[in-house]
N, C-alpha and C positions, 0 to 999 in steps of 0.2 A: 596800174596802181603802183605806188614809189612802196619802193622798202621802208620800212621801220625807222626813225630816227636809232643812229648807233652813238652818239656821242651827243656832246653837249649845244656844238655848233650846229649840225643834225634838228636839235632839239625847236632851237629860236629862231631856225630854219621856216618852220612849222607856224611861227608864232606864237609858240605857247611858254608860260609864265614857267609851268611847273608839270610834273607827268601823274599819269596816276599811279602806273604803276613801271616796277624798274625789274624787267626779267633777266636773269641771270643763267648764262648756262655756259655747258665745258666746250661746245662746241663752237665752230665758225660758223655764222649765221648763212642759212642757207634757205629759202624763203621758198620751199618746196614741199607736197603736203606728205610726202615720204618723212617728214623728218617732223618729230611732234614738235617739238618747239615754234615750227612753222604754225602748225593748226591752233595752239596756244595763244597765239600772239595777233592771229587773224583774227578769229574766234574775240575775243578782250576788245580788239580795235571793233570791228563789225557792231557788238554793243554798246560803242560809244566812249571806250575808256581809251584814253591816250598812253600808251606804251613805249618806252625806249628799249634797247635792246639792249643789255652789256655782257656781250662775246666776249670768251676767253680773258677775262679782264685781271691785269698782274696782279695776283696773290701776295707777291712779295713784300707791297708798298701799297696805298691807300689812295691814290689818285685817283685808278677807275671808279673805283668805288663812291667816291665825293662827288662827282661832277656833273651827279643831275643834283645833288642836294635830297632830302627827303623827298621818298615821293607821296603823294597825297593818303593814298590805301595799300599801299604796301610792294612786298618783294615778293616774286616768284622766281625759284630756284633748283634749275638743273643741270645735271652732269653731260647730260647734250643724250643721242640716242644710243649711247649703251653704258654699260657700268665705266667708272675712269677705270677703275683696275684692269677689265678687260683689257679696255685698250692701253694700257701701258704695256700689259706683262702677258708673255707667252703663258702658255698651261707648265711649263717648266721654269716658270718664277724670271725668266730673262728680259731686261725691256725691250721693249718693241720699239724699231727705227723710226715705223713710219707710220700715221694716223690717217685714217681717211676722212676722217672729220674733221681734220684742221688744211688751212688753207696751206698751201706749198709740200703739204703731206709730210710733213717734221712730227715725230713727239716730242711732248716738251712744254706745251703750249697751256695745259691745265695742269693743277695738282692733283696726285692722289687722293682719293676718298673727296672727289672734289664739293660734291652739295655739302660736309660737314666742312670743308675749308672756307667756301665760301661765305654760307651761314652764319659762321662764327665769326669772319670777317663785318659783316651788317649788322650783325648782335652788340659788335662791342663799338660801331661807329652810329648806329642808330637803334640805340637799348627800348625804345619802345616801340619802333615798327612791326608792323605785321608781318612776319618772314612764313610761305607758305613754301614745299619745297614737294618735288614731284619729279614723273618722270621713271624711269627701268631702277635707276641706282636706286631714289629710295622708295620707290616702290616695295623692289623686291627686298629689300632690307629694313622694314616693315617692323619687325619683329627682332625679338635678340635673333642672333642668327650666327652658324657657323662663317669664319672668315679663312677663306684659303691662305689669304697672303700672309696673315695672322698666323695663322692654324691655331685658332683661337675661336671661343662664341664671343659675339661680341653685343652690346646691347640694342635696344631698338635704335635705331638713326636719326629716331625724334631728340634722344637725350643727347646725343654726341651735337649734334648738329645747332642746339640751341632753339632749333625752330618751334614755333607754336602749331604748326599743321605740316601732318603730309600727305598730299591728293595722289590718292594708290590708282593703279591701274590706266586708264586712258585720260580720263579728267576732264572732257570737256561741260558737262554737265555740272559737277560741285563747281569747276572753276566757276562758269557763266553763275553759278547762285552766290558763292562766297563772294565775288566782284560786286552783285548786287547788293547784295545786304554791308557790305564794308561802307559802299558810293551812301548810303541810307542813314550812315552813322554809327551803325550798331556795334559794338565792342566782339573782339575774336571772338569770344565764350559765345556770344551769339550763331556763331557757325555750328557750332556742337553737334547739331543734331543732322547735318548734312549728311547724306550719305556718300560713302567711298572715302571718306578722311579719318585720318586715327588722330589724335588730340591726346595729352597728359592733364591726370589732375594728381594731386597730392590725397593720398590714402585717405587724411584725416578726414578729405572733401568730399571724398567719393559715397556718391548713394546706391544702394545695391539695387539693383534690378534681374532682370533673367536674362541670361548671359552665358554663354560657352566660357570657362574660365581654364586660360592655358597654364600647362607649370611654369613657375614663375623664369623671370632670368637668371636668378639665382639656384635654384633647380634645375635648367639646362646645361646649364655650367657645370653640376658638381655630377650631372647621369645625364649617360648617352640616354637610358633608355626613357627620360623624361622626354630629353630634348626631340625624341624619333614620335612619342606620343607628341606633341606641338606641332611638329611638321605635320603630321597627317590630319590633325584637327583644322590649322589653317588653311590647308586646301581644299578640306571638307566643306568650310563654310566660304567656300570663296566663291560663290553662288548668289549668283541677284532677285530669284526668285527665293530660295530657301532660308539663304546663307543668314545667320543671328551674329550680334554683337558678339564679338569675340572680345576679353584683358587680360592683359600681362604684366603682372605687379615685378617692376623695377626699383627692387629698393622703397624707399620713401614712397615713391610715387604710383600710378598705377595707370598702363597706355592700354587706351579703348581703342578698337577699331570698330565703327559703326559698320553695318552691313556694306554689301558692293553697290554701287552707283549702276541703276539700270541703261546697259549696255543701247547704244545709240538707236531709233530704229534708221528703216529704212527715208523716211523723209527727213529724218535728221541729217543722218552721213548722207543723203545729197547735199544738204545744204554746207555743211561740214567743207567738200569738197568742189563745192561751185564760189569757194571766196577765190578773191582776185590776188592769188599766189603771184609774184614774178617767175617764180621755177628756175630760177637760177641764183647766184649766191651778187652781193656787192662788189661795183667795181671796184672798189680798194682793194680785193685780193688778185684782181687780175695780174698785178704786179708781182704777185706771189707763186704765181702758176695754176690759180685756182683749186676750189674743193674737189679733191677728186671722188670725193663719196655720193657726187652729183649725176657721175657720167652714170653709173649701172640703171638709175629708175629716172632719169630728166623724163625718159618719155614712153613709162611704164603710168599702166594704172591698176589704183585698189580695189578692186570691188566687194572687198568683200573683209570681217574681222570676226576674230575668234577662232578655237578651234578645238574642236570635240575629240579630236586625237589625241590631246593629252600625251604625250611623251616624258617619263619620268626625267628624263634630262632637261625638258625646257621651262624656261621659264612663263612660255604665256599664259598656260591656265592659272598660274598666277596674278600674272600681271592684266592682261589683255580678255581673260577669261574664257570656261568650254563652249560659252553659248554664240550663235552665230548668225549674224545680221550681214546683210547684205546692201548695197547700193541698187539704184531703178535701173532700168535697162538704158532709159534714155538719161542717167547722168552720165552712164560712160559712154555713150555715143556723143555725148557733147564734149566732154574731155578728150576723147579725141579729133573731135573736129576741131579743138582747141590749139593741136600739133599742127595743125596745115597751117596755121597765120604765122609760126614761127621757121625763123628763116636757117635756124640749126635743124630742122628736121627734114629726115631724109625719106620719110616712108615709111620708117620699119618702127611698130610697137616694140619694144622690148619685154613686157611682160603686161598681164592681166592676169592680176593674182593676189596676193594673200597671204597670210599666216600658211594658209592650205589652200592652192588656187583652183580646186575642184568642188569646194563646198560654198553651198548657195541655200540648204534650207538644214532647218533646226533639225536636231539629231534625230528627234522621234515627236508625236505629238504631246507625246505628255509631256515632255522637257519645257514644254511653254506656259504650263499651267503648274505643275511641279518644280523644275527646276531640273538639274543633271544629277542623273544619281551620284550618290556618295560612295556607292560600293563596288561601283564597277565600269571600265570602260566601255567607250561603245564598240573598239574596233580591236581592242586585243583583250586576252590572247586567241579569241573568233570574233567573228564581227556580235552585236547584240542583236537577237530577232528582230526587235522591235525599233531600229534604223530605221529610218527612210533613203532609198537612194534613189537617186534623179539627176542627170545632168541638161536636161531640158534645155533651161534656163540660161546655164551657162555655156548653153552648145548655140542656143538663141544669140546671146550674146556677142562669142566670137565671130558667128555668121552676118550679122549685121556689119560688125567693124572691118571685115574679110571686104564690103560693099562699098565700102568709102572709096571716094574720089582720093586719089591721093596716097590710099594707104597701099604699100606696096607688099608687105607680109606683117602679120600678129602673131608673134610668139608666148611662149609659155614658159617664163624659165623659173616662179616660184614652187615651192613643193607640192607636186604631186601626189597624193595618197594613195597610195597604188592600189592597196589592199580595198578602200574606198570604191574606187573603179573596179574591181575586178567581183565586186555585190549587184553590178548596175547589170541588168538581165539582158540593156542594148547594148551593142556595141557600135552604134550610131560616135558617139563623142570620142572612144578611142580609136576607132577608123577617121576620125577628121584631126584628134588631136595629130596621129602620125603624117597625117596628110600633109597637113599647114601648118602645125605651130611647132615645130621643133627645128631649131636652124642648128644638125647634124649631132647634137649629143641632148638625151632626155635624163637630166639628173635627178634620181631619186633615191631614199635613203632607207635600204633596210640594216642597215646599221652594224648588223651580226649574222650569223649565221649558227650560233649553239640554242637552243628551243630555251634553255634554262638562265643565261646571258639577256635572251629576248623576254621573257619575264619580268627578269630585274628592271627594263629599258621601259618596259609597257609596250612592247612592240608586237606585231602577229609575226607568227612562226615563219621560218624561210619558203617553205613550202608555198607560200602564197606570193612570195618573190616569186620567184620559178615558175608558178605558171604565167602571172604577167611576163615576166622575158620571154618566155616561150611564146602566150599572143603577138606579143610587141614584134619579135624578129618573124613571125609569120604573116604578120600584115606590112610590116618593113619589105620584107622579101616580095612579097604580090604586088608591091606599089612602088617596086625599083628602088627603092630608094637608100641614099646611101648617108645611113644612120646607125646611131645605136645610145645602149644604154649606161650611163655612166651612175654607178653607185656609190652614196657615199657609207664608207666605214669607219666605224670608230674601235681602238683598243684602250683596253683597259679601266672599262667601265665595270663599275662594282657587281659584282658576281659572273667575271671574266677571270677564269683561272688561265695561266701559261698553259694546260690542255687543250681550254676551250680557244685560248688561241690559235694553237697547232688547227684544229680543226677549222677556225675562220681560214686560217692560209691552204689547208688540203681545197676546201671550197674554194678559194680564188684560182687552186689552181685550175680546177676541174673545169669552173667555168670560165675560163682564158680570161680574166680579169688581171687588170695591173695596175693599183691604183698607186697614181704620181705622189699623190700626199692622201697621209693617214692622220686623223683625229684621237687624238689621245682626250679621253674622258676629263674634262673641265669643270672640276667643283664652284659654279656658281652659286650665289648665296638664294634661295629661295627654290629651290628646284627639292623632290623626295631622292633622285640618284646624288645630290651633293648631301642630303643628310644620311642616306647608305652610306656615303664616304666616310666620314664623319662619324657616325657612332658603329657602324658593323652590322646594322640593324636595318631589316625592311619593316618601317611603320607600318605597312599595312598587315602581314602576320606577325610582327615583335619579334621575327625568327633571326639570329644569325646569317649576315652575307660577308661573303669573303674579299675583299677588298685590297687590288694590289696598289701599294702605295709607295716603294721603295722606283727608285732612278732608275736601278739595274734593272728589276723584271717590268716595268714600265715599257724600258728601251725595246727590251728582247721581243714585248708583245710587237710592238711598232715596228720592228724589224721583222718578223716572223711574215706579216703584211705586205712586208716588201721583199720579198725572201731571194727574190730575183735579180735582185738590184747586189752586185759584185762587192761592195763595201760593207752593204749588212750579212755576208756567210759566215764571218766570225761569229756574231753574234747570232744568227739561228740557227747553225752547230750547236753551242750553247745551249740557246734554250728548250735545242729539239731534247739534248742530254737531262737533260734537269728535269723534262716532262715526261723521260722515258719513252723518245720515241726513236730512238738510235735508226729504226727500220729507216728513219725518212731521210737519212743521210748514204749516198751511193749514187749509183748508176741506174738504177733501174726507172722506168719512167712515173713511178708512181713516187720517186724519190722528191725534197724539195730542194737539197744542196748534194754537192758532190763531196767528198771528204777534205780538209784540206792539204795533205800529200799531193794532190792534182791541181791547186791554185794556178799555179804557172798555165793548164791548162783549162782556166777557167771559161775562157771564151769560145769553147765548143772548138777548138781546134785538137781535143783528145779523139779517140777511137771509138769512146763509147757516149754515153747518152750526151745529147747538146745542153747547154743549162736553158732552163726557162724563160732567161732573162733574153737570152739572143734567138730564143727558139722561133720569135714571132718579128725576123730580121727588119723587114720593112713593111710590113703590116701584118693585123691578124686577120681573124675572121670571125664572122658573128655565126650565129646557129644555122643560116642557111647557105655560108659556104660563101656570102659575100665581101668582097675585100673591104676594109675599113684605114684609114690614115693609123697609124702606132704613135702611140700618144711619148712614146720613150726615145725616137726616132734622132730627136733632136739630140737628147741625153747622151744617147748613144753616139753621134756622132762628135761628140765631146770628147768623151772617153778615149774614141779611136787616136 
């Protein structure tokens, strides 16, 4: 199947007069179903509507924008698959060089706040088309909402933006109905009642019904602690089985969000994922060196969406939501029989996975008749009795594709739930995952290690790390094999004090961890940890969280992390002084730096203890004593 018409010459290619509809988004078209725009656009075509694409198209001047002309039933409008601000700008406000989602890997290529640029752009070249706009950006920006880059609340994205709709969450269902009922004649106001779309009416129009009513945008604005009540309201109702109209009166005007759009089932998302993708991007960027945001999933599959972990930091139980469907057994065996006809594959799956690539059935049985509770997670801070855990399914699964002609290893590389796995009473799935699907490091992410930081995060206690590494290197150790576990950490996420840092790095030290690159807490717009940032407040008890926000203690956490790395000693002398821990500065081996009068002999060529940093020269060792490649080896040989 031919890509998408991208231009106008593209368009009469086709034969066709005029299109129906003209999709916009920040990204380089990439016709892969990892990437929504892809599934958007198949999806449209598949029901018979005619589609052009306009990639990255120059904001500055008004060309791309003219050169289908009107399209028949409207625009669809996204920032491509992550926020534009993401990807412009570090978590430390700096731009970023390079985009994985643009072709040649340059930024540069979209504007800032890109669905309100572009929007705005269609609004004032065709004032009465139907501008529908979707996707993570304005998904999650939905609502007023805090803005990092701002440091500001800023309003819903409906009103900046100009548009008349925005399809929240995954979208293929309101798209496929909106499409229909546009192709039929019916005027926008006719969509209204769709569900998963928020829509604006003017006050004077509005008729009351029963409603969850948030404080307004102008109450978030003027109180954190209004704005922390909203947060927690909107992800309350952010439920397809439960979840009720939630409005938010802006000014004049007043934005509904009808309930959530029920989540795909399983004969859906096959079909969903058996359109005739090319899986790869347009030769026109070949010239450019291609998308690089292609190589990591070309020849990974999804099986599976949603995710009942719920982690205060992320955005999908907002976006993508907690409930969790799954694909048939036999779609993913066809999708990868699909790899053997291509002549870039080499054997190896890359992933089969997920939001959460361990989860395959709904949380519990009542979540499918009730919906997910509103009060409590299922897996922190204990798992919930009433979980179901099984990996059956998905151990069936790998096993089949392990059988394929052809396929030479299936890996695992999206997130693990460790805590998930370590409820399952077999250990049939984590004796095979160590077996066969880990090609020498299993990344997963307990994030912290202080119990009251893990809290704040939504995450289970460390404790429950600890015993998975503990299974993990014992079944590693029994089956030779030479692996291990790579954790990811984050500092500086709100109710992480410069103490509780001290104590994440006693932890890394303890357990010979050295992580290359540290995560500094990322206030994204729609998450409950970016509104802890943001007001000082955990919506869910209204209680005060202590929230560091300043460059300096920032850095020191980040540094504390790396405390081993010869560049950061200045700064976790520092910040060991300032959290009163002077003890962890010396010689002795429970020390984390040595003073700096001994810099000169920072490199263990002193008399007394080695520093941490070179202690583990050319490799470490995992728990059972077996050698492991040192992830710093290279670093080091720099340095020297």
């Amino acid at each position: 199947m031919a890509f998408l018409p991208m231009n106008i010459k593209e368009v009469k290619a086709r034969g066709w007069d005029e299109v129906d509809f003209v999709y916009v988004m920040g990204d380089s078209y990439v016709d892969h179903p990892s990437f929504g725009a892809a599934i958007i656009t198949r999806v449209l075509e598949d029901c018979g509507y005619k589609v052009a694409v306009l990639s990255q198209p120059d904001w500055k001047n008004d060309a791309d924008f003219l050169q289908f002309g009107k399209p028949r039933l409207g625009f669809f409008v996204t920032a491509g698959n992550i926020d534009s601000m993401v990807a412009h700008y570090t978590v430390a406000k700096r731009k970023r060089s390079d985009d994985a989602y643009t072709a040649g890997g340059k930024n540069g290529k979209r504007p800032d706040r890109a669905v309100t640029v572009y929007s705005n752009i269609i609004r004032r070249l065709y004032p009465d088309s139907v501008i529908i706009i979707g996707g993570l950006e304005a998904s999650l920006r939905r609502f007023a909402h805090y803005d990092y880059w701002k440091n500001t609340v800023m309003p819903s994205v409906l009103f900046d933006s100009k548009a008349d709709i925005i399809s929240y969450g995954m979208g293929e269902l309101q798209t496929i109905e909106m499409a229909k009922r546009l192709s039929e004649g019916y005027p926008v106001e006719a969509l209204y009642d769709i569900r998963g779309i928020c829509y604006a009416v003017k006050t004077s129009d509005y008729v009351p019904k029963t409603v969850v009513e948030l404080p307004s945008y102008e109450r978030v604005c003027e109180s954190k602690k209004d704005y922390a009540i909203a947060a927690r309201k909107e992800l309350e109702e952010a439920d397809a089985v439960r979840g009720k109209t939630l409005i938010q009166r802006h000014g004049n005007f007043i934005l509904i969000q009808n309930p959530p759009m029920q989540p795909l089932d399983t004969k859906q998302l096959d079909y969903v994922y058996s359109l005739p993708y090319e899986r790869w991007y347009p030769q026109c960027y070949e010239k450019l060196g291609g998308v690089p945001g292609i190589q990591e999933v070309l020849f990974s599959i999804t099986h599976n969406r949603g995710c009942f972990g719920a982690c205060n930091f992320c955005s999908l139980a907002f976006h993508q939501g907690r409930a969790v469907t799954v694909r048939s057994k036999q779609s993913v065996i066809d999708e990868a029989k699909s790899f053997l006809n291509d002549k870039r594959f080499k054997g190896y799956i890359s992933d089969v996975g997920g939001p959460t690539a361990n989860f395959r059935l709904p949380s519990c049985e009542k979540q499918k008749k009730a919906g997910l509770c509103k009060s409590r997670k299922c897996l922190a801070p204990t798992p919930c009795p009433n979980m179901q855990v099984s990996h059956t399914e998905y151990l069936d699964i790998l096993r089949e594709l392990r059988k394929l002609d052809g396929i030479k290893k299936v890996f695992i590389r999206s997130g693990i739930r460790f805590d998930y796995l370590m409820e399952d009473q077999s250990d049939e799935f984590f004796e095979e995952l160590v077996k066969y699907h880990i090609s020498g490091q299993l990344r997963v992410a307990p994030e912290h290690c202080s119990a009251a930081v893990l809290d704040r995060m939504g995450k289970p206690h460390i404790e429950t790390y600890k015993k998975f590494c503990d299974k993990f290197y014992k079944l590693t150790g029994r089956m030779s094999k030479d692996q291990y576990i790579v954790p990811y950490l984050m500092s500086s996420h709100p109710g992480s004090t410069l103490k509780d840092a001290v104590e994440l790095a006693l932890f890394c030290k303890r357990e010979n961890i050295h992580p290359k690159q540290v995560q500094d807490f990322y206030p994204t717009p729609g998450t409950i940890s970016t509104c802890m940032f943001y007001t000082g407040i955990d919506p869910y008890t209204m209680k005060e969280v202590y929230v560091p926000k300043t460059e300096e203690e920032k850095s020191m956490q980040r540094a504390l992390l790396q405390y081993f790395i010869p560049e950061n000693k200045q700064k976790v002398i520092k910040a060991l002084i300032k959290a009163g821990r002077k003890d962890l500065i010396g010689y002795d081996s429970k020390c984390l730096v040595q003073p700096m009068s001994n810099q000169n002999n920072y490199k263990g060529n002193n008399k007394g203890q080695k520093s941490s940093y070179n202690s583990n020269k050319n490799n470490s060792r995992n728990r059972n004593g077996k050698q492991i490649k040192d992830k710093f080896a290279k670093y080091r040989r720099k340095k020297k």
